[in-house]
N, C-alpha and C positions, 0 to 999 in steps of 0.2 A: 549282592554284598556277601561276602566272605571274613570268617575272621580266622586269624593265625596266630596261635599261641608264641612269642617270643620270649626271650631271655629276660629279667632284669636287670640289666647292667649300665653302668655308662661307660665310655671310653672317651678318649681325647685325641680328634683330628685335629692335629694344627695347631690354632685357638681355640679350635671348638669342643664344647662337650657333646656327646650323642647320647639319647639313652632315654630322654626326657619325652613327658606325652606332647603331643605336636595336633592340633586341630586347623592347623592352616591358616590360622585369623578369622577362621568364623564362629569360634568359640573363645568368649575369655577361659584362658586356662590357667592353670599353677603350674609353672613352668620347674620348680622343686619335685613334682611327680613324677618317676619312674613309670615308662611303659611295660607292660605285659602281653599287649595284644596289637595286632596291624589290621586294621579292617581296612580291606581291599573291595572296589568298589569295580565293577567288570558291567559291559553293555553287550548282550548279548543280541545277536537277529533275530528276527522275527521268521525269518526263512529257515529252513533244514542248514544250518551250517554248525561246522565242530567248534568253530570257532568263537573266543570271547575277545575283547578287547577292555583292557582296564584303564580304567581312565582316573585314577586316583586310591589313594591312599593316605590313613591317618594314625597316626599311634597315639596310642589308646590306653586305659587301665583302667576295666570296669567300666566300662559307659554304661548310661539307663537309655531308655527306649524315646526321649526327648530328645536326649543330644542325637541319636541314631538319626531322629527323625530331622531335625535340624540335618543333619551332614548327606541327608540323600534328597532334599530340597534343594539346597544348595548346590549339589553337583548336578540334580535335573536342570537345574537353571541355567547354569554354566555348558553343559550340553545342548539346550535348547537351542542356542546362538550356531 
């Protein structure tokens, strides 16, 4: 897991607003909150390679170490399949 400091801003694609923290449905969220941060979730080998592959992403503002802990269950789970 990785995290990257972003902007706070929202913009307007379309219809859509962007900007807002985003947890994927596996967290209720307030959808009124501004992101600050992209926690990047990567699987790395177990072998010598340089290589990471990311297999999701969540924006974020401030998470505590529960919801962390929720959002890397939830992706080991969805990789386990």
């Amino acid at each position: 897991m990785d995290a990257m400091s972003i902007k706070k801003q929202t913009s307007c694609v379309g219809w859509k607003f962007t900007g807002f923290c985003d947890y994927g449905g596996i967290i209720a969220e307030d959808s009124d909150q501004l992101c600050s941060e992209a926690l990047v979730f990567l699987l790395v080998p177990l072998t010598f390679s340089k290589f990471q592959y990311p297999v999701g992403y969540f924006l974020v503002d401030k998470v505590n170490s529960q919801v962390q802990t929720e959002l890397v269950k939830s992706l080991l789970a969805l990789t386990a399949h």
